[in-house]
DOGURO-919126 format. One record per residue (C-alpha): residue number from 1; y, z, x; residue in three letters. Coordinates in steps of 0.1 Angstrom, whole numbers, plus 2048, in hexadecimal, padded with zeros to 3 digits. Example, Ala and Ser with C-alpha at 12.3 -4.5 7.8 and 13.67 -1.06 7.14 Angstrom:
2
     k    c2    c3    c1     r
     1   7D3   84E   87B   ALA
     2   7F5   847   889   SER
***
This chain:
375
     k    c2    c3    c1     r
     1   CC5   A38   359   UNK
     2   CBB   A1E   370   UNK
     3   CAC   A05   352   UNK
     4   CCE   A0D   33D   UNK
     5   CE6   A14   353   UNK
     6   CE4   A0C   377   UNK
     7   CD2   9EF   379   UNK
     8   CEA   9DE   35F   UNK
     9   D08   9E9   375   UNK
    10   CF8   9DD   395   UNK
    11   CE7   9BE   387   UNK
    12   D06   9A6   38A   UNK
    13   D08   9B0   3B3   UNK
    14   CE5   9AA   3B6   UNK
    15   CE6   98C   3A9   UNK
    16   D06   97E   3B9   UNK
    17   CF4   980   3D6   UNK
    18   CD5   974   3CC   UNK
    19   CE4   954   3C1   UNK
    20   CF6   953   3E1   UNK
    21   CDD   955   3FA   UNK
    22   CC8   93D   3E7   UNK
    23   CE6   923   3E5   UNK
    24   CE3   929   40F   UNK
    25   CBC   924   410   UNK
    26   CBE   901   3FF   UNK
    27   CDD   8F6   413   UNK
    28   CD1   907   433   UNK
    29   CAC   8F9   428   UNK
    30   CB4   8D2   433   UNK
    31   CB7   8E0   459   UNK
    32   C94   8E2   45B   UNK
    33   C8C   8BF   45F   UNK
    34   C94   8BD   486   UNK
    35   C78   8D8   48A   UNK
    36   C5F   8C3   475   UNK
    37   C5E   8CF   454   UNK
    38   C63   8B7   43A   UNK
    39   C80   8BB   425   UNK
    40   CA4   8A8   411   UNK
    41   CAE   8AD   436   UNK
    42   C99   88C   43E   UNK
    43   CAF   878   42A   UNK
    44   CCE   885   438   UNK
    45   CC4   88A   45E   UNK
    46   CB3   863   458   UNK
    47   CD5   859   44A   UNK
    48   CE6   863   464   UNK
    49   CD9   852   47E   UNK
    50   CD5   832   46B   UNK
    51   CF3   830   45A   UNK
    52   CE6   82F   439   UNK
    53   D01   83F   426   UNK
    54   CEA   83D   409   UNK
    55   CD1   856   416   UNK
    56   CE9   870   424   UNK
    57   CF8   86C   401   UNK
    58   CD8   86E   3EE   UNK
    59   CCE   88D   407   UNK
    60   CEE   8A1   404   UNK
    61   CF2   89B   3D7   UNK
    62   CCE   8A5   3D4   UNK
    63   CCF   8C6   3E9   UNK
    64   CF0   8D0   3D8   UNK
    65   CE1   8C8   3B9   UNK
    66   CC1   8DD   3BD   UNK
    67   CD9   8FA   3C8   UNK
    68   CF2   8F9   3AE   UNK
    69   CD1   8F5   394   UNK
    70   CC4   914   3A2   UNK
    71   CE1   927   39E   UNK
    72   CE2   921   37F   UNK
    73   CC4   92C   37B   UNK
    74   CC6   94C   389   UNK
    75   CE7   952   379   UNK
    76   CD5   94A   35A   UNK
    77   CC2   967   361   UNK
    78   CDD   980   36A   UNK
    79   CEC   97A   346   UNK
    80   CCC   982   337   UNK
    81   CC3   9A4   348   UNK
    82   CE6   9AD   341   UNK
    83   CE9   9A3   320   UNK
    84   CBF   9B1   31B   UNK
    85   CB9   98B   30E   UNK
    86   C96   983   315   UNK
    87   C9B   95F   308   UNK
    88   CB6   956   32A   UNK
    89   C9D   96F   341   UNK
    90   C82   956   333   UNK
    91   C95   938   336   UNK
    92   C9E   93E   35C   UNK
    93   C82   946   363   UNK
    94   C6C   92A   355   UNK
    95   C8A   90E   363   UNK
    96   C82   91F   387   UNK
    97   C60   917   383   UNK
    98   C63   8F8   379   UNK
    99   C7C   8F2   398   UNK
   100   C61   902   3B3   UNK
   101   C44   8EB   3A2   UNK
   102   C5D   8CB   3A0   UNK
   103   C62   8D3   3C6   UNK
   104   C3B   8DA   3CC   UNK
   105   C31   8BF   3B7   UNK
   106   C36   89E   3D0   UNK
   107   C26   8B0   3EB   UNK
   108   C08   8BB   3DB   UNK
   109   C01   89C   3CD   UNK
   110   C09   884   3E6   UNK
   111   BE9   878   3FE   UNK
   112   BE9   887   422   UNK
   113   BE9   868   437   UNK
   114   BCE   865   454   UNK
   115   BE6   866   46C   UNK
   116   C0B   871   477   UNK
   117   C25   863   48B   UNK
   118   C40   87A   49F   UNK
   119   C66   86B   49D   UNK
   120   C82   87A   4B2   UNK
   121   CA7   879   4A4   UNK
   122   CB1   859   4A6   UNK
   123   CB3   833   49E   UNK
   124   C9A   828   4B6   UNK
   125   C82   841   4AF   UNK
   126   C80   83A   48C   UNK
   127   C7D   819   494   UNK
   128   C5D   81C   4A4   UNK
   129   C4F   833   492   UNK
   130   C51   81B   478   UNK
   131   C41   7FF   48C   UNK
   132   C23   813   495   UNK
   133   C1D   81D   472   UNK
   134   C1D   7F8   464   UNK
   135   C07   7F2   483   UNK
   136   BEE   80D   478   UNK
   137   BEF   802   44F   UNK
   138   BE9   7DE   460   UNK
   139   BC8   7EC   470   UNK
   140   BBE   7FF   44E   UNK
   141   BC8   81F   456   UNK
   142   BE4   837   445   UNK
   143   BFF   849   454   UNK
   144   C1A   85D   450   UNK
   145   C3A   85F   462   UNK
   146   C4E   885   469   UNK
   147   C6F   878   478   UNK
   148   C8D   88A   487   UNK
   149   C7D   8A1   49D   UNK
   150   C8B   8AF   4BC   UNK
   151   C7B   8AB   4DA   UNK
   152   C6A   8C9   4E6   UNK
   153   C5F   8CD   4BE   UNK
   154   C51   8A9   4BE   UNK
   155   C3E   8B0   4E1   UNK
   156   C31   8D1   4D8   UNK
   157   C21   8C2   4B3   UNK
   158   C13   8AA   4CA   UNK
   159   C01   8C1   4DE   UNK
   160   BF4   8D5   4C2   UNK
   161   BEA   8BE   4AA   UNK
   162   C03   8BE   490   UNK
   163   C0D   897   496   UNK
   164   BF5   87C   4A3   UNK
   165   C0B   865   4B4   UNK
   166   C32   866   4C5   UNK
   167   C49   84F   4DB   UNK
   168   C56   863   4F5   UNK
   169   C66   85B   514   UNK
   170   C5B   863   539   UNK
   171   C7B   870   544   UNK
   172   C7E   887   527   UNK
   173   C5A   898   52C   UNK
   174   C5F   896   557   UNK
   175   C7C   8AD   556   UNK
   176   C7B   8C2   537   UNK
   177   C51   8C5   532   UNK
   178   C4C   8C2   55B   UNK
   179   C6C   8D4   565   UNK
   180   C6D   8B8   581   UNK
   181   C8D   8B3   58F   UNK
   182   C84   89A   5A9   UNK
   183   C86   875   5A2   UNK
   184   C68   85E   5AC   UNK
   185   C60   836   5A7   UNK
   186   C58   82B   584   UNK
   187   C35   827   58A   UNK
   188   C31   84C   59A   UNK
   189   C41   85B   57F   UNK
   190   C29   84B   564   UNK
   191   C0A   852   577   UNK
   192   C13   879   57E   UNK
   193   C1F   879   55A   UNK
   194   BFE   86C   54B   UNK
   195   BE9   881   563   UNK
   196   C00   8A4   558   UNK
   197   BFC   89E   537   UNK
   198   BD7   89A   536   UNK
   199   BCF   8B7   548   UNK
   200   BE9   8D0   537   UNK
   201   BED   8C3   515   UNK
   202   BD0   8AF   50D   UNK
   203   BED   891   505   UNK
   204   BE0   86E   50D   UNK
   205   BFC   859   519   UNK
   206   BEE   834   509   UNK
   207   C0B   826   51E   UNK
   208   C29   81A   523   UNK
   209   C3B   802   504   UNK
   210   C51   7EB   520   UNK
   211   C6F   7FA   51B   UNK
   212   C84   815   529   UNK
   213   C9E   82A   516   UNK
   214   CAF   83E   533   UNK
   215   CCC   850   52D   UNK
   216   CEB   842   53E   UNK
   217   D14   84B   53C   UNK
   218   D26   82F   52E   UNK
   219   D4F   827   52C   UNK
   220   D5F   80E   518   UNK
   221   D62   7EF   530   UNK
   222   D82   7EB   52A   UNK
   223   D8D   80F   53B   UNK
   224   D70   811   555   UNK
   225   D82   7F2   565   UNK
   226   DA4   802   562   UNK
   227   D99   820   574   UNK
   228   D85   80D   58D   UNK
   229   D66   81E   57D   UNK
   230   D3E   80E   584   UNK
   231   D2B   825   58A   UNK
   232   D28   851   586   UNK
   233   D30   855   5A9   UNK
   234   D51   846   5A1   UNK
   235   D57   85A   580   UNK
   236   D54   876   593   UNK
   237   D75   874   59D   UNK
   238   D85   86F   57B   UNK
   239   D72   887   567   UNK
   240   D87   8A8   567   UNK
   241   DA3   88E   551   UNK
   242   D85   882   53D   UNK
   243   D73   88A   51D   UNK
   244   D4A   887   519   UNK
   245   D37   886   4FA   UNK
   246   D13   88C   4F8   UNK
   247   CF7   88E   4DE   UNK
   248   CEC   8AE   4D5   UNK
   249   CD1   8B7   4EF   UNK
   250   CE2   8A5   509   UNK
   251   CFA   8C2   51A   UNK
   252   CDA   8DA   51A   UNK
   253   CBF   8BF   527   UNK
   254   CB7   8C1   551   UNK
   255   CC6   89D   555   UNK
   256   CEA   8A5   551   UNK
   257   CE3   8C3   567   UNK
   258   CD7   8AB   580   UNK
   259   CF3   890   579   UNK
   260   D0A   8AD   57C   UNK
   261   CFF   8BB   59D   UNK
   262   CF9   896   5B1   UNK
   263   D1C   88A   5A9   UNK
   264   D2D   8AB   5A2   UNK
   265   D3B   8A3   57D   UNK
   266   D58   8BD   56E   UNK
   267   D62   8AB   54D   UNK
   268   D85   8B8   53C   UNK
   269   D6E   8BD   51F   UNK
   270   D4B   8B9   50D   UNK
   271   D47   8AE   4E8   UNK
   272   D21   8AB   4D4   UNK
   273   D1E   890   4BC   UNK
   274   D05   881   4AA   UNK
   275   CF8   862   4BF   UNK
   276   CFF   847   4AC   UNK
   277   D26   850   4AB   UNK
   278   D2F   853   4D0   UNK
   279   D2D   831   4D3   UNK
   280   D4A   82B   4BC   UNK
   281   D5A   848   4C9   UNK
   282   D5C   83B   4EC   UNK
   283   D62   81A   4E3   UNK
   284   D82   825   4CE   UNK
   285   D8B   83F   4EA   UNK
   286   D85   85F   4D5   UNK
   287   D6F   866   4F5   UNK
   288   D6F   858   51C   UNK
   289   D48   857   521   UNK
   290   D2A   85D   513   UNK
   291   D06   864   512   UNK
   292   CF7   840   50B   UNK
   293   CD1   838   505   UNK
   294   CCE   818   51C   UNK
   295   CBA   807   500   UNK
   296   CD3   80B   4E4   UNK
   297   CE3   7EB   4D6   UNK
   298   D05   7FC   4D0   UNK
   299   D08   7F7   4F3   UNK
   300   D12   7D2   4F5   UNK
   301   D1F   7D8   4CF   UNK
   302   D3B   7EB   4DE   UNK
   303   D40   7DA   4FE   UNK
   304   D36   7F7   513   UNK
   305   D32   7FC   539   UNK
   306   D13   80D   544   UNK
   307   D1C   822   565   UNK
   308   D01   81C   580   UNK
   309   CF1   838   590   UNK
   310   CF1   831   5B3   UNK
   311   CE3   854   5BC   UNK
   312   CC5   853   5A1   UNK
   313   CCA   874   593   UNK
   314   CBE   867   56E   UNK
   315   C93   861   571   UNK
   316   C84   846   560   UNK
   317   C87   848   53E   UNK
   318   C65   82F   534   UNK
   319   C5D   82E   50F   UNK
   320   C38   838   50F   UNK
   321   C20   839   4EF   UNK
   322   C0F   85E   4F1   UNK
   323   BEF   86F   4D9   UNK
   324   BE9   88D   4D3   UNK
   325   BC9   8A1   4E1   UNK
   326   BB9   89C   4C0   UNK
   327   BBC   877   4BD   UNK
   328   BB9   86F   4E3   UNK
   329   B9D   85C   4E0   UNK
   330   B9E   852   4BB   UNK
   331   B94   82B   4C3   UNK
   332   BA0   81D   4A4   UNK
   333   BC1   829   4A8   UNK
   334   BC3   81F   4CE   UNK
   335   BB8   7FF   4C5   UNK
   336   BD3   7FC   4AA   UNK
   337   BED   804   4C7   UNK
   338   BE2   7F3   4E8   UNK
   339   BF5   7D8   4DA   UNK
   340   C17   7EC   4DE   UNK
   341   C0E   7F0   500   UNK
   342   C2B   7E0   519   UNK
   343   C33   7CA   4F8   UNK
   344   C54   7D1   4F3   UNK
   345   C6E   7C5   50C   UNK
   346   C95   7DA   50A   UNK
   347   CA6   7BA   4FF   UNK
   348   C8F   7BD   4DF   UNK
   349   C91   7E1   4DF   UNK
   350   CBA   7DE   4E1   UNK
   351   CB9   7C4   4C4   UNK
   352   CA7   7DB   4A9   UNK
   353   CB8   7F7   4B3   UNK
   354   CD5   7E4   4AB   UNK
   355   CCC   7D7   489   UNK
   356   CC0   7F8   47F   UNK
   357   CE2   806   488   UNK
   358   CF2   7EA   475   UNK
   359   CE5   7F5   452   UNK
   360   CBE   7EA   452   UNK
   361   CA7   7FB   449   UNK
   362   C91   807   465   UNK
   363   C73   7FB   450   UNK
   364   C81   7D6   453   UNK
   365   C8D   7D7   470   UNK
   366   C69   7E4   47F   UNK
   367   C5A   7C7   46D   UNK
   368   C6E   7AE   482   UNK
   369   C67   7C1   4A1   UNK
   370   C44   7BD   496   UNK
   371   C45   79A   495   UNK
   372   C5A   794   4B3   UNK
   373   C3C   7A3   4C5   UNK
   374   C1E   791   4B6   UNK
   375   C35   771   4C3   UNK
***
């Protein structure tokens, strides 16, 4: 009864929900590339914050390709048990094979580089993880980048081995690793910094690259000098009318807490958007203010006012070069960094963030950066 009869009659639910749920795992499967797992994701999340329309094309036609392939697959299948065709049941079969080993395939064979460098979510991160890698293939050594991580994941690899080297930024780790919410000089910041993450994580902080990306609310000029607006303490008045837009930790990270609590901020409303479109936004009034990276070149693109922050509620935000507890004291790859060290100024940081915004790849444009620092 069940081989003849039940089965049979049940087989066509089964697999309606079968091919279902494995239409959602491929689809749902690209999310996994902020948590470090390499996936089609990369070329969409990488599009994205590039503006290579040619990746987040390439990323979104392959994954609904592979899902539509393996439906068809498994509806392949279905007809066959239905129909008792062992010819389809075979067929199915052998064609999901042969897409699980097509998948497996590129990752099995490819070489495991000596080392890996951590990337956050965005332009500038890719950008130097680009640069370090060509600095560590310049001194003979091979490496791997795993971009579009989100900051606690890219800290916590870090610490536990999983990636070798990461840009982070002092402010980040001071109030979200530290849970500090006091604000201290530059230079005291960087020294506790280095000291904390020896001692708890193993991390060694190599330094600082001479730039700082701090987070900052920014206005369009135009309507910051309409309402009269320079610096937070004056938004503060103005906010309940006005809109913010943030990236997509920002609303959830201490800082806008802290921003929110020294000058008592009560926007009309909160939007998330991916960083490299609030720029635009502001700038064609979709949104009042946003979250801007102090080192981004869409800045002066756009013809934005940053708002000072007369009360320092926002810490230092230094870009510093960190390795992980298993490379700490690796001296050929500290020799193939030192030379990062303090090298790269915000003007040139600004200028290849632009560029890379602007269509280039990140490859080229860490090449140039490359060069502008050897000058």
């Amino acid at each position: 009864m069940l081989r003849d009869i039940e089965l049979p009659l049940a087989l066509p639910i089964i697999m309606a929900g079968i091919r279902t749920s494995a239409v959602w795992v491929i689809g749902t499967a690209t999310l996994a590339t902020p948590i470090g797992q390499e996936s089609l994701g990369n070329y969409i999340f990488t599009g994205l914050q590039t503006l290579n329309w040619v990746f987040v094309a390439f990323g979104c036609v392959a994954a609904a390709a592979l899902a539509l392939t393996v439906d068809q697959l498994l509806g392949l299948i279905e007809t066959g048990v239905s129909g008792r065709s062992r010819m389809r049941i075979a067929a199915g079969a052998l064609g999901l094979v042969a897409v699980t080993l097509t998948a497996l395939i590129p990752g099995l064979t490819h070489m495991r580089a000596t080392y890996v460098i951590g990337a956050k979510t965005f332009t500038e991160q890719y950008v130097l993880a680009a640069l370090i890698e060509q600095r560590l293939n310049a001194a003979g050594l091979t490496a791997s980048r795993r971009a579009g991580l989100g900051s606690n994941v890219l800290f916590d690899a870090l610490a536990s081995n999983e990636i070798d080297v990461a840009v982070d930024y002092s402010g980040t780790l001071w109030a979200n690793r530290m849970h500090r919410g006091d604000v201290k000089p530059r230079a005291e910041v960087m020294s506790e910094l280095s000291r904390w993450l020896e001692t708890t994580h193993g991390i060694r902080m190599l330094g600082g690259l001479g730039f700082e990306n701090a987070y900052a609310l920014a206005m369009s000029r135009k309507k910051a000098q309409a309402l009269g607006i320079r610096s937070i303490a004056d938004l503060a008045a103005h906010a309940p009318q006005l809109t913010i837009a943030g990236d997509y930790e920002f609303f959830a990270r201490p800082e806008w807490a802290a921003i929110g609590k020294v000058y008592g901020l009560a926007f009309r409303a909160q939007r998330q958007m991916q960083p490299e479109f609030m720029y635009k936004a502001v700038a064609d009034g979709e949104v009042d203010v946003i979250s801007a990276y102090t080192s981004d070149g869409q800045i002066a693109k756009f013809d934005l006012a940053v708002l000072d922050d007369p009360r320092n509620a926002i810490p230092p935000y230094d870009a510093i070069l960190l390795l992980s507890p298993h490379r700490a004291h690796d001296e050929a790859l500290v020799a193939a960094l030192k030379p990062l060290i303090g090298a790269i100024p915000v003007a040139l940081m600004r200028a290849a963030n632009a560029r890379a915004g602007g269509g280039i790849s990140t490859d080229e444009v860490a090449r140039g950066l490359g060069e502008q620092i050897k000058k």
